[in-house]
KETORBA-27911 format. One line per field, with one value per atom (N, C-alpha, C): residue number from 0; x, y, z; atom name. Coordinates in steps of 0.1 Angstrom, whole numbers. Example, Ala and Ser with C-alpha at 12.3 -4.5 7.8 and 13.67 -1.06 7.14 Angstrom:
REM residues 2
pos (0:0:0:1:1:1)
X (132:123:132:128:137:129)
Y (-57:-45:-33:-22:-11:0)
Z (78:78:78:71:71:79)
site (N:CA:C:N:CA:C)
This chain:
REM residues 81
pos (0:0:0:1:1:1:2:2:2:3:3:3:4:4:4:5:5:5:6:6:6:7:7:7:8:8:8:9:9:9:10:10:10:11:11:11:12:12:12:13:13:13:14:14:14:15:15:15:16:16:16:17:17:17:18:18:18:19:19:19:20:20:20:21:21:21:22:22:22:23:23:23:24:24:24:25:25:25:26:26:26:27:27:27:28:28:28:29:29:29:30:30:30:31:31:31:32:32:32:33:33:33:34:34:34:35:35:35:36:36:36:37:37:37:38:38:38:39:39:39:40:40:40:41:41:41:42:42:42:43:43:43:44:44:44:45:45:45:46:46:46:47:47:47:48:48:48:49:49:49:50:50:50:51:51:51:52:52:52:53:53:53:54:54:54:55:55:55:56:56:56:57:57:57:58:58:58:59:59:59:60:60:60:61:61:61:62:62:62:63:63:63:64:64:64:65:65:65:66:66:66:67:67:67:68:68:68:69:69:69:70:70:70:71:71:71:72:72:72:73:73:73:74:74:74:75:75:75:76:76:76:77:77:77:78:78:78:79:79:79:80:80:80)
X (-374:-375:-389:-399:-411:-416:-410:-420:-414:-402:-396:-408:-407:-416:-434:-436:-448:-453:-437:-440:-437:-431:-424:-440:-447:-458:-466:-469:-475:-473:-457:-452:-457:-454:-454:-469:-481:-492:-496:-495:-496:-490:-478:-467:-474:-478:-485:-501:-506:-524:-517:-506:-504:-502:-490:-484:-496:-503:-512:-521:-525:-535:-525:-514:-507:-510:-503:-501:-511:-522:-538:-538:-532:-536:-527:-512:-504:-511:-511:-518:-530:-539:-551:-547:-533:-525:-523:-520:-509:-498:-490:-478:-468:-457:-447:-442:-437:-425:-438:-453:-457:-450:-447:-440:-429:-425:-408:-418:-425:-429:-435:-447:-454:-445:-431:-424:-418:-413:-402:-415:-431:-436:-441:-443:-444:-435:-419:-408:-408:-413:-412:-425:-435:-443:-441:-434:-428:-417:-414:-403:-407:-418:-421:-428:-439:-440:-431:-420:-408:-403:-403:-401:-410:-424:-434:-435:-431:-437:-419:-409:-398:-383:-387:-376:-366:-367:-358:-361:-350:-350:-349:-359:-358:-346:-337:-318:-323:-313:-308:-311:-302:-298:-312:-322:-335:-346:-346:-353:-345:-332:-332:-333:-331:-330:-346:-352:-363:-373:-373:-379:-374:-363:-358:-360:-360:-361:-377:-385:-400:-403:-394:-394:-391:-381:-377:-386:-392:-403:-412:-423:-432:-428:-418:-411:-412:-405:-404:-418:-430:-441:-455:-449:-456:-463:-455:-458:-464:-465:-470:-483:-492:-505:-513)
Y (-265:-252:-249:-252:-250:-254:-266:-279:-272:-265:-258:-248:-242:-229:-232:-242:-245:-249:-260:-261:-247:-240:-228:-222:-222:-211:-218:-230:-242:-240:-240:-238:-222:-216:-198:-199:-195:-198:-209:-215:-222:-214:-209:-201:-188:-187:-168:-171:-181:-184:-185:-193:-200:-191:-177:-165:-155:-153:-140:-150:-160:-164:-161:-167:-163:-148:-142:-127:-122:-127:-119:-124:-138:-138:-127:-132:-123:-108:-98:-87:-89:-97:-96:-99:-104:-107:-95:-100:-89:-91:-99:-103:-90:-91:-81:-79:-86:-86:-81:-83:-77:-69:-59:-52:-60:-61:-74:-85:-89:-104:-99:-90:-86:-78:-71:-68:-78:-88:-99:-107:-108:-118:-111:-97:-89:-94:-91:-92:-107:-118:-135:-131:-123:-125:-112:-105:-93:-107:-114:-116:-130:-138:-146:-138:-127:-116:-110:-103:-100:-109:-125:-140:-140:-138:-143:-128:-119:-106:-103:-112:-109:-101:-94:-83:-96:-106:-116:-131:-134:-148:-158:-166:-184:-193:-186:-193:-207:-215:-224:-224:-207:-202:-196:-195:-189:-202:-209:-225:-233:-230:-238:-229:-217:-206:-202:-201:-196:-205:-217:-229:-231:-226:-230:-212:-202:-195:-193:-195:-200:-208:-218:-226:-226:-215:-210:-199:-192:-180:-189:-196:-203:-210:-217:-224:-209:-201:-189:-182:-182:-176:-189:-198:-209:-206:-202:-201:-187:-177:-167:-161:-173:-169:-173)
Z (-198:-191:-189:-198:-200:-184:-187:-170:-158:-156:-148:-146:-155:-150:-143:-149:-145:-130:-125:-110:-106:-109:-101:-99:-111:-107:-100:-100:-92:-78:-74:-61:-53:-63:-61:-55:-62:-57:-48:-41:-28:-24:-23:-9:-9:-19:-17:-13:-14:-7:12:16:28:34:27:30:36:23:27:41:40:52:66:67:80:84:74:75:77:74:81:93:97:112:122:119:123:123:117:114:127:127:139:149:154:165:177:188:195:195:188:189:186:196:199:185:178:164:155:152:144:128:133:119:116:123:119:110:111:109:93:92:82:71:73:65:60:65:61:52:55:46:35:37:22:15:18:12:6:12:4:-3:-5:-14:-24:-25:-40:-44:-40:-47:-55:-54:-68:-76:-72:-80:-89:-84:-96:-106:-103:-109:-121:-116:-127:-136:-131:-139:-144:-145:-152:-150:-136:-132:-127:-116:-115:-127:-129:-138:-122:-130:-117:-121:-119:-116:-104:-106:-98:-83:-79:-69:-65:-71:-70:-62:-69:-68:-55:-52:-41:-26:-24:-16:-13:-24:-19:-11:-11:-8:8:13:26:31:26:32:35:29:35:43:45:53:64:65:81:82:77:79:84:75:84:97:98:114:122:120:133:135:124:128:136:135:134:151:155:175:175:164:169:172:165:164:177)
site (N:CA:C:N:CA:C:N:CA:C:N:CA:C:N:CA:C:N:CA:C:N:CA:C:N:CA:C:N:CA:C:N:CA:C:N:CA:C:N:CA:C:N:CA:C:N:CA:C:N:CA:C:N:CA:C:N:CA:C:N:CA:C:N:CA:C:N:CA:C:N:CA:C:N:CA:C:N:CA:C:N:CA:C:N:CA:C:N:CA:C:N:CA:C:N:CA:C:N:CA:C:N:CA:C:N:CA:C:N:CA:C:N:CA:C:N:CA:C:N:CA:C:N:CA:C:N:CA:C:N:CA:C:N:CA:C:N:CA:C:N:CA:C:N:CA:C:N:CA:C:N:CA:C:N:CA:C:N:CA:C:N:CA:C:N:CA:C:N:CA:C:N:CA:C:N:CA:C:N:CA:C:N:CA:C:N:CA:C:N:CA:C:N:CA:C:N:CA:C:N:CA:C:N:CA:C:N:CA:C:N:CA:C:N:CA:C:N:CA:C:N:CA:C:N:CA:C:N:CA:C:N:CA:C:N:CA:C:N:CA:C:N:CA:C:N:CA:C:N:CA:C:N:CA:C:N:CA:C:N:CA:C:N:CA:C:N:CA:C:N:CA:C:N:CA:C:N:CA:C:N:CA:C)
């Protein structure tokens, strides 16, 4: 469980350095979705936040979901800058 947690925080920090860099581009954008975009990537980055700081436990269901739902975030923002 120990080595579990370790990539988690390993994984977490990369997606929160890649996250916040997009989201400043987006942000300096004109792109139409704007608030759509910058709400949805706040929201993927409170939520390994709540993981490491305890309010969610890293389930199963946590480790495989969160990994693909980042994954389609970056693919749909990938065109917008």
């Amino acid at each position: 469980m120990g080595f579990l947690r370790i990539l988690l925080v390993a994984f977490n920090t990369a997606i929160i350095t890649y996250l916040v860099y997009r989201l400043v581009q987006i942000y300096r954008s004109a792109s139409a979705y704007k608030a759509i975009i910058l709400i949805a990537g706040i929201v993927l980055l409170l939520l390994p936040i709540t993981v490491l700081v305890g309010f969610i436990r890293p389930t199963v269901i946590y480790v495989l979901i969160y990994p693909i739902a980042i994954g389609s975030f970056i693919f749909l923002i990938k065109s917008e800058v």
